[in-house]
N, C-alpha and C positions, 0 to 999 in steps of 0.2 A: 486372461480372456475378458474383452469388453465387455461390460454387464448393463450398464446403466444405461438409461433412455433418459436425453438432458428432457427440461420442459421443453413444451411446444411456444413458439412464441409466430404470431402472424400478424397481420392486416387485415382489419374486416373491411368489405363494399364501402367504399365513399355514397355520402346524402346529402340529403339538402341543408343538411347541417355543420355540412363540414367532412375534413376528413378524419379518421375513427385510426388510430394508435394500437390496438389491441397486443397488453401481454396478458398471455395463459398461462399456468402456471401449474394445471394439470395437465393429465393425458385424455388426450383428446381423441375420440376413434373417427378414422376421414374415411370418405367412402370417394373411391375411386373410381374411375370413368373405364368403360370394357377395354382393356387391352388383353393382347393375347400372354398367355404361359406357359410352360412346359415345365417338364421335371423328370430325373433319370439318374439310377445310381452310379457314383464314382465308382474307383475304382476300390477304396477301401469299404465301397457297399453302404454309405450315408446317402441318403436323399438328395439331390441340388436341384432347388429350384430358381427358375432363369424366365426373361422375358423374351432372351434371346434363342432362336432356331438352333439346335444341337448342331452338333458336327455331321457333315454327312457319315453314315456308316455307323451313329450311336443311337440306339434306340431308346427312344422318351417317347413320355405321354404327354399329348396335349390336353390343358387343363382348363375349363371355362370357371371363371371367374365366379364366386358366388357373391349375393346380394350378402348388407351386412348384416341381413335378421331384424335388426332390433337399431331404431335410431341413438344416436347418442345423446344425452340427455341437453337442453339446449342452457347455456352459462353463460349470459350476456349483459353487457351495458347497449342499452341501447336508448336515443333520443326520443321522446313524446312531446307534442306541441300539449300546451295547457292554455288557462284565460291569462293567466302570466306572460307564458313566453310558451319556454321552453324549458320539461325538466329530465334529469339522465335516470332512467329507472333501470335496478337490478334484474333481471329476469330467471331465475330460479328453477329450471325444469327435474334439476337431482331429486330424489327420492332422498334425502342428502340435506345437512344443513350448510351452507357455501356463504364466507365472509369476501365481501367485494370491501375494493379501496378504486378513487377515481380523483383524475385529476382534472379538472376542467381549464382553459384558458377562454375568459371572455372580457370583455371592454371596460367592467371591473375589475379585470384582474385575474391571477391566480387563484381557483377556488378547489377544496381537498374534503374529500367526506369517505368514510368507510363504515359499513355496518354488515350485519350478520342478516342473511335474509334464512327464514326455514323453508323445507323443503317443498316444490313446488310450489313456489308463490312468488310475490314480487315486492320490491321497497323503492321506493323514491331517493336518489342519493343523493341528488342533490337539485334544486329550483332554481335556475338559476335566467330566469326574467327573459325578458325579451332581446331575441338578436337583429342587427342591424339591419344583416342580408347572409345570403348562404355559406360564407367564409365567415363567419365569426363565431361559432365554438367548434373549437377543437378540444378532444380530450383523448385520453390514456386510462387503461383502469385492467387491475388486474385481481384474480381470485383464487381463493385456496378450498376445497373441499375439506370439512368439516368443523366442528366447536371448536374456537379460538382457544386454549388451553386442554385442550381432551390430553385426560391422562389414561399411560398404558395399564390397562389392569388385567389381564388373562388372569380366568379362573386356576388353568393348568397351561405345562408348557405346548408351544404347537405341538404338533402334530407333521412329522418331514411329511413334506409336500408331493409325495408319491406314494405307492399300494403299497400296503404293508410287507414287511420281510425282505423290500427292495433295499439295494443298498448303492447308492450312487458318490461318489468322487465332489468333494466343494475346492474348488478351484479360486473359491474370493470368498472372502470371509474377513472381519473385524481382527485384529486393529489393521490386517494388509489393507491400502487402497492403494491400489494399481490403477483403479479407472473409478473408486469407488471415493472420490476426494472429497466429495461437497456435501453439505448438510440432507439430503433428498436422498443419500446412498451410500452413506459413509457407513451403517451396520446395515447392508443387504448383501443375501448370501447367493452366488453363482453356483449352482449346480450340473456339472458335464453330465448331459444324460442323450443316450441318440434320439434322432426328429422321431415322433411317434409314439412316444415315452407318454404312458397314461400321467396327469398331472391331477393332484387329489388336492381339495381343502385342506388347509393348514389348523384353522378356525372356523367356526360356523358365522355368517352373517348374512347382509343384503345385497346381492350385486346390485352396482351404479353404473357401471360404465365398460363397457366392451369395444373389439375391435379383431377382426377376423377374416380381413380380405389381403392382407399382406403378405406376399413369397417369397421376398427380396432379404438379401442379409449380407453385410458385409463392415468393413471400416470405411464408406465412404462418408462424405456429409451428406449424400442423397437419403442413406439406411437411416437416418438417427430417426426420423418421425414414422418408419416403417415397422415399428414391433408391434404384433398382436398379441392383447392383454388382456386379464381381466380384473376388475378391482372392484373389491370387497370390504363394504364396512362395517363395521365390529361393534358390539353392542356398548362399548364403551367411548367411541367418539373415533375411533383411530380405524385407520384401513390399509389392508394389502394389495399388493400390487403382484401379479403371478403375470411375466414378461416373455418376450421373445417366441411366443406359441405358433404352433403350425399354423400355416392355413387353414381356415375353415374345418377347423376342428372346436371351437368352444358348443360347448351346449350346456350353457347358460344363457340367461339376460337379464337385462337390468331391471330392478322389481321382483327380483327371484331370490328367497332364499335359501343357502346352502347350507348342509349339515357338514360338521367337523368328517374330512374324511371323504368329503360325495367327490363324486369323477366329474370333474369340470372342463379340461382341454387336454391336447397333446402338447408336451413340450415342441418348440424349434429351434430356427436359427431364424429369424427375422429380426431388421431392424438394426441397430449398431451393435454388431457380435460378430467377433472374430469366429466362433464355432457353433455349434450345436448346446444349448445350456439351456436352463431355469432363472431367471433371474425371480427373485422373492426378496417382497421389501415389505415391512411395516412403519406406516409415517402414521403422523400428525400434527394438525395447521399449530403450530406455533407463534403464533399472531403474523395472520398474512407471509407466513414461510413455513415451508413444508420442512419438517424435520423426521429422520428416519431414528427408530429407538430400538433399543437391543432386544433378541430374540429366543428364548432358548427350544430346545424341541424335547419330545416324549422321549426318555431310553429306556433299557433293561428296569421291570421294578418298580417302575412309577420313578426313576430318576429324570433328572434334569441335566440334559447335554447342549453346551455350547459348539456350536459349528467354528472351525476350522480350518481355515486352505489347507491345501494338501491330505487332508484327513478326509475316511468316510464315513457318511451320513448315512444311518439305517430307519426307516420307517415304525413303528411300534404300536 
């Protein structure tokens, strides 16, 4: 089962500065323009949600899009004229501490700076003087949410990311990686659970970043930037990622925090997933690379149980 959601990577607006390179290197929540939805059960009784008109003779609901609550927090390099010139400042809107790196090309040359800016606020990356005319700086710059070395410290093990007593099927789990190859997903654990599936805190912390207007799911390249998510960071530096969520079911937002355990979304199928699942991951910035670190959950007892594909996971 597809789990993982690669980074986002885009193109920000062309200025008078030039054109802007942008890689992202979080998840980013995008807020889409009114199209129309629908949605109606298969035939084995799971949810499908489509953009497209049902078939004549199946009945669906049509669905009006919701707003996405709560803006995503803004993570940018952007240009400011100074008595100099021109210089590239970080812009900082997480609740979050977030390490920016940037590359500038101007008429001296190749210029490279990275630093750590705290949350909400902003840092200058680099000055780099005056430009000739509108085509001469060009830059790339990309960011990672949280302290550059934050180490995993849980007090205790999670907490499986659903209501107590439940017990659901892990279909991707460590050391398998089937889709789980690259450093960002290589210990995150897929859980088969049907669309609608109450999804609980794993750990308590701050949400950062949300996204909740997404229906679509599938293995295309259109699904991969289409999963609704929310992600959570942890009082030690490091933060989770709870993936693939219904539509317009979170209630949470960013600036909000959650206790170990609180009801935060319904599972889905949005995004790049071949089914219905949970994807749950815990990273952190490993200097300007997000790296994902292993996880254990509550068992019987105050035990400590490792997930495993094929094996099921129970709540405790």
């Amino acid at each position: 089962m597809a789990g993982s959601r690669r980074p986002t990577y885009g193109v920000a607006a062309a200025h008078s500065y030039g054109a802007v390179a942008a890689v992202i290197v979080v998840l980013a929540a995008v807020n889409l323009a009114d199209a129309a939805a629908y949605r109606y059960k298969d035939e084995t009784g799971q949810w499908v949600y489509t953009d497209r008109p049902p078939a004549p003779g199946r009945a669906a609901e049509s669905l009006a899009l919701p707003g996405s609550g709560a803006a995503s927090p803004k993570m940018v390099v952007e240009p400011r004229s100074t008595a100099n010139g021109v210089a590239l400042v970080a812009v900082n809107q997480c609740r979050c501490t977030v390490e920016f790196a940037v590359k500038a090309q101007t008429q001296q040359g190749d210029q490279t700076a990275r630093t750590v800016v705290a949350e909400q606020s902003e840092a200058v990356l680099l000055d780099i003087g005056a430009a000739a005319g509108p085509s001469e700086v060009r830059y790339a710059y990309g960011y990672i949410v949280g302290e550059p070395g934050a180490e995993h410290r849980p007090a205790v093990p999670y907490r499986a990311p659903f209501a107590l007593a439940r017990r659901f099927n892990v279909t991707q789990a460590p050391p398998d990686a089937v889709t789980h190859a690259d450093a960002a997903s290589r210990n995150a654990i897929d859980v088969a659970m049907p669309v609608g599936t109450a999804v609980h805190a794993a750990r308590e912390g701050l949400v950062i970043n949300v996204a909740q207007r997404h229906f679509r799911g599938g293995l295309q390249l259109k699904n991969i930037d289409e999963a609704n998510f929310v992600q959570v960071l942890h009082d030690d530096g490091t933060y989770a990622i709870y993936a693939h969520l219904q539509l317009d079911t979170v209630r949470v937002r960013p600036g909000q925090r959650v206790a170990r355990g609180e009801y935060i979304a319904n599972s889905g199928n949005t995004g790049f997933s071949s089914g219905p699942h949970l994807h749950f991951v815990v990273l952190r910035n490993a200097g300007l690379r997000s790296e994902s670190v292993p996880v254990t959950f509550a068992g019987p007892g105050g035990s400590a149980v490792t997930a495993r594909s094929g094996q099921a996971l129970t709540a405790y």
